[in-house]
C-alpha positions in Angstrom: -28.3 70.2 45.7 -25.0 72.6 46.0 -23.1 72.7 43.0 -19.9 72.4 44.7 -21.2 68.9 45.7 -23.3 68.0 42.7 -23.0 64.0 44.1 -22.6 63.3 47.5 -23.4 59.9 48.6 -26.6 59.6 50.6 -28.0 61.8 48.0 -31.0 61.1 45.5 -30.5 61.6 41.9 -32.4 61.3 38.7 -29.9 59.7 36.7 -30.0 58.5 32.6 -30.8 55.0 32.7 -28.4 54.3 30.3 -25.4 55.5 32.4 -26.3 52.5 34.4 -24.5 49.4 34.4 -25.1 46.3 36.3 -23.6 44.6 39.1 -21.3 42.3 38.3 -21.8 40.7 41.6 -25.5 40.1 40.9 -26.2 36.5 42.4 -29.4 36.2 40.9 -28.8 34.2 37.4 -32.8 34.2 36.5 -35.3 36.4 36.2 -39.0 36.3 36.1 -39.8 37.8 33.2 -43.7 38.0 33.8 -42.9 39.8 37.1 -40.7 42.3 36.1 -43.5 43.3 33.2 -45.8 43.7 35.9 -43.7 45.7 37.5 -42.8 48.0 34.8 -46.6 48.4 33.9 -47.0 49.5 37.7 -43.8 51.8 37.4 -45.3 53.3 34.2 -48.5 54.4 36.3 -47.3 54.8 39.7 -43.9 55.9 39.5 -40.9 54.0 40.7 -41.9 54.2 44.6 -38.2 53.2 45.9 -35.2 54.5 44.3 -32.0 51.9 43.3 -28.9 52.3 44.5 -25.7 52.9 43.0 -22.0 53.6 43.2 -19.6 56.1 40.8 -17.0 53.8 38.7 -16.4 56.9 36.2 -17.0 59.8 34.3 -21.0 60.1 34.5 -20.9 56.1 35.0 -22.8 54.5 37.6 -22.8 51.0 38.6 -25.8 48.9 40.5 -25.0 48.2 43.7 -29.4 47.2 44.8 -32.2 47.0 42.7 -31.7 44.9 40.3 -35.8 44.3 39.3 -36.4 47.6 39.2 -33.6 48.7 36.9 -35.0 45.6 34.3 -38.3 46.6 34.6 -37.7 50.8 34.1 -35.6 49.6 30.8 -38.7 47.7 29.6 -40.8 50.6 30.4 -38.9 52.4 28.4 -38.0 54.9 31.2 -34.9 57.6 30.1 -33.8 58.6 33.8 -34.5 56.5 36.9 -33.7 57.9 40.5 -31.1 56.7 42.5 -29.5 56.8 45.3 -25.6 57.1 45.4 -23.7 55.2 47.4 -19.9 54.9 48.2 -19.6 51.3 48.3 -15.7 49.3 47.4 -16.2 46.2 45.9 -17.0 43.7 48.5 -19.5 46.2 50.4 -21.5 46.4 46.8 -21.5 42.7 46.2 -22.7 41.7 50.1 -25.8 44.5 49.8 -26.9 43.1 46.6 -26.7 39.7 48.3 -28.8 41.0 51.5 -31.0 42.4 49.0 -31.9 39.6 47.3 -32.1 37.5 50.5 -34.7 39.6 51.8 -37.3 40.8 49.1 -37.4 37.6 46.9 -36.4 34.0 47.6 -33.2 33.1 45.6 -32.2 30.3 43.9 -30.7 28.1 47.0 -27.8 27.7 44.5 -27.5 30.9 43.3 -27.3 32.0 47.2 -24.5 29.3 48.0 -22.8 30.9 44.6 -23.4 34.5 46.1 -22.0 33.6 49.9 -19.2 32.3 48.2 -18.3 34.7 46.2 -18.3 38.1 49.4 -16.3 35.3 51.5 -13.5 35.2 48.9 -13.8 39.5 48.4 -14.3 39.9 52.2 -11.3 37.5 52.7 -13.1 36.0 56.1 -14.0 32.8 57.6 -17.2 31.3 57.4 -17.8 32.1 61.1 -17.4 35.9 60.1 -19.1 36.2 57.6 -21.9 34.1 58.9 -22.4 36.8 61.7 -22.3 39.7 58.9 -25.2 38.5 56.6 -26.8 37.3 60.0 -26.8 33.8 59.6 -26.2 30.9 61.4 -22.9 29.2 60.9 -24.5 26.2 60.2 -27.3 27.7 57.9 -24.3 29.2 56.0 -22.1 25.7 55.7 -24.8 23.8 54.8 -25.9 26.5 51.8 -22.5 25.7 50.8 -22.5 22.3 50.5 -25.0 22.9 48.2 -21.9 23.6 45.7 -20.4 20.0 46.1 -23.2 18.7 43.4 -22.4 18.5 39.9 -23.8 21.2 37.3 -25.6 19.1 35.8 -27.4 17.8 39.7 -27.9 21.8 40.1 -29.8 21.9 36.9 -31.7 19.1 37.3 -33.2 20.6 40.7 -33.7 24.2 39.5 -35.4 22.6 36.7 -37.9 20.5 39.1 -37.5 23.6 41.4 -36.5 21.2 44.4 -36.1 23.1 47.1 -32.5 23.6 49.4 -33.5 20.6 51.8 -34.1 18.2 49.1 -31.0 19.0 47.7 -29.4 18.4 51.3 -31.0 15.4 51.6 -29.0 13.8 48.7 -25.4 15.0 50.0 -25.7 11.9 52.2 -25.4 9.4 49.4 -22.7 8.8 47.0 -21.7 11.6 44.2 -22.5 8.4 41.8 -25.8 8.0 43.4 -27.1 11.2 43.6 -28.5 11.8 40.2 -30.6 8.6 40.0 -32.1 10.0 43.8 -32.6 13.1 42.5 -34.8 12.0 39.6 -37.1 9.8 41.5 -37.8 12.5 43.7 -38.5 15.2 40.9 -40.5 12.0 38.8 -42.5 11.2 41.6 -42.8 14.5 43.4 -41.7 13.7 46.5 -41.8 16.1 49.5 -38.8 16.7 52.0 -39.9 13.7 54.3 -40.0 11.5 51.8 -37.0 12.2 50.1 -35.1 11.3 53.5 -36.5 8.2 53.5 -35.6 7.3 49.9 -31.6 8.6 51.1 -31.8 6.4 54.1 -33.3 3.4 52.1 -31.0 3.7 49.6 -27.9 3.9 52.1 -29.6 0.9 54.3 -29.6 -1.3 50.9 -28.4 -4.9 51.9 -25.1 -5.9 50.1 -25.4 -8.9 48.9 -22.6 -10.7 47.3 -23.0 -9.1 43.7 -23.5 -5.1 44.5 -21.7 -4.4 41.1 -25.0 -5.4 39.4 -25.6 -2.0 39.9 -26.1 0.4 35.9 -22.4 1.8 35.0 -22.2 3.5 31.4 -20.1 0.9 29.9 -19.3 -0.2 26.3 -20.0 -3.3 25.4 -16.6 -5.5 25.7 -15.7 -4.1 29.0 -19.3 -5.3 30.3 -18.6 -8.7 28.9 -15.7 -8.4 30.5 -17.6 -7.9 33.8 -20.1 -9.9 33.1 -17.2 -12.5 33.1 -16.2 -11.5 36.8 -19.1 -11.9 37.9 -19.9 -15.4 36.6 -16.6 -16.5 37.9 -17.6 -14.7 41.6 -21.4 -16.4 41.1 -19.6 -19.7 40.9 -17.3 -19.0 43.7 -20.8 -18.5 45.9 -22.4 -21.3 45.0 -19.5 -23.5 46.1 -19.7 -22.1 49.5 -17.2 -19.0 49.4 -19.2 -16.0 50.6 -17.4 -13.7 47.9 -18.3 -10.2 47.3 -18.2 -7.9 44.9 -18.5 -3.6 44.4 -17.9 -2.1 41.7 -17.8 1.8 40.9 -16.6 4.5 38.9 -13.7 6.8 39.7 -10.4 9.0 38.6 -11.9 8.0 34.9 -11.7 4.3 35.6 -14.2 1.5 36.4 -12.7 -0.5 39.1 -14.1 -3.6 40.2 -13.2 -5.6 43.2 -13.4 -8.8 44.7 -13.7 -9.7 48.4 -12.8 -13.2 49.4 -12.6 -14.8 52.6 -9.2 -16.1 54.1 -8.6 -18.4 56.9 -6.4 -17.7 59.6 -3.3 -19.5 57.8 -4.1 -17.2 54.6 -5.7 -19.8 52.5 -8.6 -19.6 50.8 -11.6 -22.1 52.1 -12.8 -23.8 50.5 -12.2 -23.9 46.8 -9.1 -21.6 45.8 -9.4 -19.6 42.2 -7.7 -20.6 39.7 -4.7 -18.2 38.6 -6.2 -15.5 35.6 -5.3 -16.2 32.0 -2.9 -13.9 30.6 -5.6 -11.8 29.0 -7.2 -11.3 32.1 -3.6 -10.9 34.0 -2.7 -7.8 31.2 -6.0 -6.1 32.6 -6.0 -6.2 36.0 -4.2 -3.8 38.4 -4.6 -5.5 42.1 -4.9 -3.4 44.8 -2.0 -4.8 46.9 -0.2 -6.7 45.0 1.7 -10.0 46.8 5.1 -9.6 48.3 7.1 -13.1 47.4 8.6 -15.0 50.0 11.0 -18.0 50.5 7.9 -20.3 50.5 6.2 -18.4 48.0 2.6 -18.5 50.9 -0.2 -16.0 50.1 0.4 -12.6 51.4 -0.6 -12.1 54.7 -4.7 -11.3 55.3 -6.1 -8.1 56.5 -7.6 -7.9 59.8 -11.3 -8.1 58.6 -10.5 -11.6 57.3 -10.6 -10.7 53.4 -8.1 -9.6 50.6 -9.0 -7.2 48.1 -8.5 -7.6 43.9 -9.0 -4.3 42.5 -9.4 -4.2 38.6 -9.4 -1.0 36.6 -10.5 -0.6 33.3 -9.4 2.3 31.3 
């Protein structure tokens, strides 16, 4: 190696490990601990057979740029230089190798992939198209990794925990955020494979509403479920007079809201059996969706096309 060019990239060094830091654009959040000690037992009696790679970021201060596995398992084996190959990578060039890298010698987490695609879009400042083509994969391969990212933390845990693969993941996308968690734990519970988590999605999404889908579990404390509970019995006797009223009910924006859906005749009126007004109580507490405009003859506003009106209550 010429002095006057001590470290050109391209060239192999034996560098202190400990002048070694590593990537901060590492998408791999666990490691295997058991492998990388078998790996540093085989480095300690074969040698490390494939350098890392690294880039300068000062002074006699090298950053990782691949090798991620190896560098864990030469500090374990308590190596005090490692070899290396220097690299002159910017930012966005180190943090798609390490990607690539971990794409092609060990499967990653599929969330920990979505998290690493992410993150060389944003540094690479491209579209999905484009940056599809440069890690060589589909467009839609790479969309549907990150749709991945649309489930909660906690959904992403409970998966890597079970260690549910990408397409069960997927699978669930279809359903409700709400309903995802509940899917997601039958499938882990009963070990279901990819077929048969579709059919659970599909059979959950081909559920038949009935008239009280609110019956459904919702965190609640216990006066604002009496206070359902109360719908409902007023919307269970509206059914058994005849009035095919419906109910949903759901969480959202931090609020329960519950709704009812009753039938309207053509001249607006309800048939048969109209509702008596809510007490004042009741009035203080519900938000309708669209409230009534008055008129001259004070009628009932005007129906929607599909034959119902809508009463929307929020419970904060």
């Amino acid at each position: 190696m010429s002095r006057k060019e001590p470290q050109k990239p391209g060239r192999v060094l034996l560098l202190p490990i400990d002048s070694i830091e590593p990537s901060p654009y590492q998408a791999r959040t666990a490691f295997d601990e058991p492998e990388i000690a078998a790996l540093a037992v085989s480095i300690l009696q074969n040698g490390l057979l494939q350098p890392i790679s690294v880039r300068r970021v000062g002074l006699r201060k090298y950053q990782l740029v691949a090798g991620e596995r190896r560098l864990r398992a030469c500090r374990l084996a308590k190596l005090e230089k490692i070899p290396a190959i220097l690299a002159d990578f910017d930012d966005s060039e180190s943090a798609a190798l390490g990607l690539l890298e971990n794409l092609q010698r060990s499967q990653l987490d599929p969330f920990d992939t979505a998290r690493g695609i992410k993150e060389v879009i944003r540094l690479w400042g491209c579209t999905q198209a484009e940056a599809a083509r440069r890690l060589g994969l589909s467009q839609p391969a790479l969309a549907n990794k990150l749709r991945l990212l649309t489930l909660t933390p906690e959904q992403q845990d409970l998966c890597t925990a079970n260690h549910l693969s990408e397409r069960h993941a997927r699978a669930v996308l279809r359903l409700p955020e709400s309903r995802r968690t509940a899917a997601l734990e039958k499938i882990a519970r009963d070990n279901l494979s990819v077929r048969q988590a579709d059919k659970l999605v599909e059979s959950m999404l081909a559920a038949p509403k009935g008239p009280s889908p609110c019956r459904k579990t919702i965190p609640m404390v216990r006066d604002v479920r009496f206070f359902v509970n109360t719908l409902q019995h007023a919307v269970d006797l509206m059914t058994q007079k005849g009035i095919a009223a419906t109910t949903s009910c759901d969480k959202r924006d931090g609020c329960l809201e519950y709704i009812v859906r009753i039938p309207v005749g053509s001249d607006g009126r309800v048939v048969p059996g109209t509702p008596a007004p809510p007490s004042p109580a009741a009035a203080q507490t519900a938000v309708p969706a669209a409230p009534a405009v008055p008129t001259e003859a004070a009628r009932p506003a005007a129906a929607p096309a599909d034959g119902t009106e809508d009463f929307a209550v929020q419970l904060l």
